[in-house]
N, C-alpha and C positions, 0 to 999 in steps of 0.2 A: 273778531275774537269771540268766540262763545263764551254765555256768561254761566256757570255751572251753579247751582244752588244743592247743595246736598239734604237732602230730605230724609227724614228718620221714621217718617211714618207713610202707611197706605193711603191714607184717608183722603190726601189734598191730588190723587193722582190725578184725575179726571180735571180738577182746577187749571192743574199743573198742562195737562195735554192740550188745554182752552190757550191760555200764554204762548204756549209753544208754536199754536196754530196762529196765533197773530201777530210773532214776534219770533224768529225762525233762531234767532240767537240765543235764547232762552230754554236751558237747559237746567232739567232737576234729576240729582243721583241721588239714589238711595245706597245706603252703603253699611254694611253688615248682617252678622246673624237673625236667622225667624229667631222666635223665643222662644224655648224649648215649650215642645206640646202645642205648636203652631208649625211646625213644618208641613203637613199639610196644605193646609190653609196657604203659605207662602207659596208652596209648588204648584198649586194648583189654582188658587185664586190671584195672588200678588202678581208672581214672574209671567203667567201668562198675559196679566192686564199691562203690566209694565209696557211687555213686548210689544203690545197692539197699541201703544200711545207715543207717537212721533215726541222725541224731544225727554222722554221718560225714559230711566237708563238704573239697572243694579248693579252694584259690586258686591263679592263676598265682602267676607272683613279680611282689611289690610293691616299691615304692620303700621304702629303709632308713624314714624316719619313718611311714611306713605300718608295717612289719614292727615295728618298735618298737612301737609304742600299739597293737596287735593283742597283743602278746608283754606288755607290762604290763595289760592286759585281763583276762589267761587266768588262771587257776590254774598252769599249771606247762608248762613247755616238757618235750615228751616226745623222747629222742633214743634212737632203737631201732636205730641202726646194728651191726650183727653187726663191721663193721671199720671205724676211725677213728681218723685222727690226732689231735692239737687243734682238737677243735669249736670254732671262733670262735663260731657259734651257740650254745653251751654259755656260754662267756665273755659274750657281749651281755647271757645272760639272769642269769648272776650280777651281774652291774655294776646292769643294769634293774630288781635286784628279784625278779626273776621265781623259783620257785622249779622245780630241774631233777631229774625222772623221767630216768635214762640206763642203758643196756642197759651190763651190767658187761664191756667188749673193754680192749683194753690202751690207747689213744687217750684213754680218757674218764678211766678210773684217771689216768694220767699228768696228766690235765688239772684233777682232781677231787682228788687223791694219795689213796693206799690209806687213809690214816688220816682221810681226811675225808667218810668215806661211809657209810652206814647200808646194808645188805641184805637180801635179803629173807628170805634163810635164816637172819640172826641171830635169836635170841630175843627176844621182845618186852622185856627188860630191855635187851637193847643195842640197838633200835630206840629205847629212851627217847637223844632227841639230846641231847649236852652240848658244850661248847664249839666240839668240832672239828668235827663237823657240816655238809657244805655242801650233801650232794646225797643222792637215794634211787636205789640201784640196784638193779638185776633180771637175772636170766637167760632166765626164758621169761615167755612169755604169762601167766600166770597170777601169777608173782610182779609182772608190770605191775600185773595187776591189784590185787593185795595193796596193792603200794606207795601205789598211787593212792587206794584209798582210807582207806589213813592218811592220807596228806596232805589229803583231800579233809574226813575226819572231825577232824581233828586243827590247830585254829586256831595254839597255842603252836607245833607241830611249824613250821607255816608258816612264823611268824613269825623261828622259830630259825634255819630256813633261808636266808629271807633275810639276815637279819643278818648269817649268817656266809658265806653264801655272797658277799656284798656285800665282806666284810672280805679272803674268800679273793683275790678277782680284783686288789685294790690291791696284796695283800703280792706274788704272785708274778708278775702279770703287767699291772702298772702299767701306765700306756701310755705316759706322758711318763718312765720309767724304761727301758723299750723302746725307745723312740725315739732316747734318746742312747746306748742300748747299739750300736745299728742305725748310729746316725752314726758312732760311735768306730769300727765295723768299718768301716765307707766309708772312713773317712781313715786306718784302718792298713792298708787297701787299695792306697789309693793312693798312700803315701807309701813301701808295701814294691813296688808298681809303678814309683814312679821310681826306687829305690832301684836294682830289677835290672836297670832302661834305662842306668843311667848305669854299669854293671857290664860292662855289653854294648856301650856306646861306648867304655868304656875299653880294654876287647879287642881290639876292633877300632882303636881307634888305635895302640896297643904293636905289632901285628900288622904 
């Protein structure tokens, strides 16, 4: 069974086509839109490289239930972004199970928090996950590489990951917890909006 790693960035292709070559199972998709004012660059630098590396594979973008069961498919959702806020793609794949390879920038920490992250420049004593555990980080190509195939060799590591990565997304970013944090700002929005309307008629009536 091929093991699909979906991949969100260029950068780790050439890593990515190294695995492939030594490990024929070993499959990375990249999957959705260039960013606008990078199409170029996609057409011409990205799909052509893709093509030329055994094991490297694109998709446009799919519908979410698509992207979903492609994303619980894989082995591990890889996010190689050099800068990023809160990956919502990070989040999908914690909630799905999925376990997350993420490039160590300030975005993913915040999204991951410092204590819940394995590295790749730790010692394989603290690479052993224990509780807090949610995700494997990296800084270059090559710690990609490292991480991936712990996870790749490493079924309990998997497992752990998920678990906690599964646990992480409910404590901090529930979604039906969100939701009525989201409303309460709408209605003390609006209610500090009429507040300063009827502030502003009174002034002008006294006036």
């Amino acid at each position: 069974i091929d093991q699909r790693i979906p991949l969100t960035h260029e950068a780790m292709m050439h890593r990515a086509w190294w695995m492939a070559g030594t490990d024929p199972s070993v499959h990375l998709v990249v999957i959705g839109p260039s960013l606008p004012g990078h199409e170029q660059y996609m057409q011409h630098t990205v799909c052509p490289t893709l093509r030329s590396l055994p094991g490297c594979h694109w998709l446009p973008p799919v519908p979410q239930p698509c992207l979903h069961y492609l994303m619980r498919q894989s082995v591990a959702l890889v996010n190689t972004s050099r800068s990023e806020g809160v990956s919502n793609t990070i989040l999908e794949a914690l909630q799905l199970g999925v376990p997350v390879i993420a490039r160590d920038n300030d975005g993913n920490v915040s999204a991951l928090s410092t204590t819940a992250t394995a590295t790749a420049t730790a010692s394989s004593d603290e690479q052993r996950l224990g509780s807090s555990n949610v995700a494997l980080l990296f800084h270059t190509a090559e710690q990609f590489v490292q991480q991936a195939k712990l996870l790749l060799g490493n079924d309990q590591l998997r497992a752990e990951l998920i678990e906690n990565g599964h646990r992480h997304v409910e404590a901090h970013f529930n979604g039906q917890v969100e939701r009525r944090q989201y409303q309460k700002l709408f209605l003390d929005l609006m209610v500090e909006s009429d507040r300063r309307r009827k502030v502003a008629d009174d002034t002008v009536g006294a006036v």
